[in-house]
C-alpha positions in Angstrom: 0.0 0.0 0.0 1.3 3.6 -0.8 0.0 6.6 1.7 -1.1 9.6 0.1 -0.8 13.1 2.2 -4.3 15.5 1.8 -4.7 18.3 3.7 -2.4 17.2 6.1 -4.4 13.6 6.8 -2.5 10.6 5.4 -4.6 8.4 3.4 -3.7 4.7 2.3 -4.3 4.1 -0.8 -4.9 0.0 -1.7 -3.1 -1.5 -5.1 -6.6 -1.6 -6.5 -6.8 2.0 -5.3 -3.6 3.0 -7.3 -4.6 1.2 -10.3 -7.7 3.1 -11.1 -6.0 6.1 -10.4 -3.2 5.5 -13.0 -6.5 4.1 -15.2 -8.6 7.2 -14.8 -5.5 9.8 -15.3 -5.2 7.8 -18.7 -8.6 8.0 -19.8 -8.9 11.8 -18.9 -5.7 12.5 -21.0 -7.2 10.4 -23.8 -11.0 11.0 -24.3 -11.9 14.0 -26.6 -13.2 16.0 -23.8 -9.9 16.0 -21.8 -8.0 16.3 -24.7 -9.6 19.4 -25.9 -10.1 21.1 -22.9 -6.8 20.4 -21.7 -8.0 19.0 -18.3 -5.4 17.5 -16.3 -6.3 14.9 -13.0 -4.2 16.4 -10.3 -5.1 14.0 -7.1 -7.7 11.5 -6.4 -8.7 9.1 -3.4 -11.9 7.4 -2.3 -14.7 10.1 -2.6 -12.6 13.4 -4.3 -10.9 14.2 -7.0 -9.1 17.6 -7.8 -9.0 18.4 -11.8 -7.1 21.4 -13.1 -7.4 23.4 -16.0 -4.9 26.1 -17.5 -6.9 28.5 -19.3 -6.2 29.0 -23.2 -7.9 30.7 -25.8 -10.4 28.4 -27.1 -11.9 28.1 -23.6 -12.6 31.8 -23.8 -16.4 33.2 -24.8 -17.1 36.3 -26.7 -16.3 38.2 -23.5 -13.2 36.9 -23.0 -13.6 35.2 -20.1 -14.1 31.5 -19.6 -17.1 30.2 -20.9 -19.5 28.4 -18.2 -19.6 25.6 -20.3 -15.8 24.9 -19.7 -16.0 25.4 -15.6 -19.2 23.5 -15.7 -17.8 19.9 -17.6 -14.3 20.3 -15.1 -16.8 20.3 -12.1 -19.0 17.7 -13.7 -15.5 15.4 -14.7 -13.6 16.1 -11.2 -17.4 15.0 -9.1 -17.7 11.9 -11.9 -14.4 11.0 -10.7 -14.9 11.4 -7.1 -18.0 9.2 -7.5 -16.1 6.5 -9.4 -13.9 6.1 -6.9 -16.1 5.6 -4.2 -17.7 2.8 -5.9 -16.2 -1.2 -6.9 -13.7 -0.5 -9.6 -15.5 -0.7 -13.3 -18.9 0.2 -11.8 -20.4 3.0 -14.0 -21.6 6.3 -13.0 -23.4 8.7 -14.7 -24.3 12.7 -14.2 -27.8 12.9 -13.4 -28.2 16.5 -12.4 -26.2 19.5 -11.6 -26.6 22.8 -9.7 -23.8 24.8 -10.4 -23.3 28.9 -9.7 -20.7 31.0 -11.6 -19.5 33.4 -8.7 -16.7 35.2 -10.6 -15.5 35.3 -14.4 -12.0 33.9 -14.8 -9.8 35.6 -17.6 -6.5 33.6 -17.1 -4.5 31.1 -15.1 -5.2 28.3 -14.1 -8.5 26.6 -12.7 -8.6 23.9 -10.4 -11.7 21.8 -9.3 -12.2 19.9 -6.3 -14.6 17.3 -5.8 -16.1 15.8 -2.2 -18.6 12.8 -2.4 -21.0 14.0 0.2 -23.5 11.2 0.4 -23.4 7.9 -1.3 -26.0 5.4 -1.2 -27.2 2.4 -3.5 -28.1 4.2 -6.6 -27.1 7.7 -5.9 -24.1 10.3 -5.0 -24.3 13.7 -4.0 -21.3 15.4 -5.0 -20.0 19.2 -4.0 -17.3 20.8 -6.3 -15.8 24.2 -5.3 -14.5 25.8 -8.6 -11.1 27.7 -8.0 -8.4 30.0 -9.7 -5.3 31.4 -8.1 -6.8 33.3 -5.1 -11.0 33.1 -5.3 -13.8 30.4 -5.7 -15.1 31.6 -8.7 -18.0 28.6 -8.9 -19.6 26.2 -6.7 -21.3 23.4 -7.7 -24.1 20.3 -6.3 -24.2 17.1 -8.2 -26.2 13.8 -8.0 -24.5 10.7 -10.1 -26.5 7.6 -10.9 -24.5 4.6 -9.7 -24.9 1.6 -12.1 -26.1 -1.5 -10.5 -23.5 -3.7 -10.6 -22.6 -2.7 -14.3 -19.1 -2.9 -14.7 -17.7 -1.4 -18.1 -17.3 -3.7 -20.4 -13.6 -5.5 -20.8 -12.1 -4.4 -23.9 -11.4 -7.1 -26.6 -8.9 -7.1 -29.3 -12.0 -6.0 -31.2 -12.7 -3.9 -29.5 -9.0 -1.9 -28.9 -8.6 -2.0 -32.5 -12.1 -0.9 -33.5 -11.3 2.3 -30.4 -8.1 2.8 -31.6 -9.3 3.9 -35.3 -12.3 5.7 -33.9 -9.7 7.6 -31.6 -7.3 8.1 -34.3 -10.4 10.0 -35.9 -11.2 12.3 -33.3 -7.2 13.2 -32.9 -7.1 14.4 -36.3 -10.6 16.3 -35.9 -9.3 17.9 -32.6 -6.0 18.8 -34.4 -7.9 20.4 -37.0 -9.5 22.3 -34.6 -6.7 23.3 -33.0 -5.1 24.6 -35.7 -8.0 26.4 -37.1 -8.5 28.4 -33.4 -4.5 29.8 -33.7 
């Protein structure tokens, strides 16, 4: 077991434990959304996750400040996270509503989100995400996840990698072209 310092408290963290944390920092590099967005898993443990952002153009809206949008899917993947963790590894959970207040408009810099599991029961998580840049909250946010019941993902087969690994070499280029088009 390897600990884990948080806010001063060591945590323990189980070999399954590290595993789905190297798993899920994988998959947030690699799906579209954290690819485009640029969203980066700083820490996670049983029930919280902390996601970070650094701001760049594209995230920007026609005020030039970061679009809702943007804060609103970090919140949503830091408290998805958070829930994840807090279940058996490979159950599936899914956003089922969210409360979220923009507090103050972020022009620059970094954002990071962190992400408590309040409540967890059966079929639901409540979730609470405070929204932060360098020196202010600038959103708070109130989840509730759906917890699969006792859905796992599904393993991936040769098939399967191959058939994912053309899809995602689809989306790369799309996101490329994207990229390029926004400089």
């Amino acid at each position: 077991m390897r600990r884990q310092r948080t806010r001063g408290v060591q945590k323990i963290l189980t070999r399954e434990q590290k595993v789905a944390k190297k798993e899920l920092a994988r998959r947030v590099r690699e799906t579209t959304a954290g690819r485009f967005f640029g969203f980066v898993l700083e820490s996670i443990e049983p029930g919280s996750a902390v996601m970070k952002l650094r701001v760049r153009p594209h995230h920007l809206q026609v005020y030039e400040v970061v679009h809702g949008g943007v804060i609103a899917a970090l919140a949503d993947t830091a408290g998805g996270l958070a829930t994840y963790m807090s279940t058996p590894r490979g159950t599936r959970v899914a956003t089922v509503e969210m409360k979220i207040n923009f507090l103050e408009a972020v022009e620059k810099g970094t954002v990071r989100a962190t992400a408590h599991v309040l409540r967890r029961g059966r079929n639901l998580a409540v979730v609470d995400c405070d929204v932060r840049d360098a020196k202010r909250l600038v959103a708070k946010a109130l989840m509730t996840f759906a917890i699969g019941s006792g859905q796992r993902l599904p393993e991936q087969t040769r098939e399967n990698k191959s058939r994912s690994a053309a899809h995602a070499g689809k989306k790369n280029a799309a996101i490329e072209k994207i990229d390029k088009s926004r400089l």
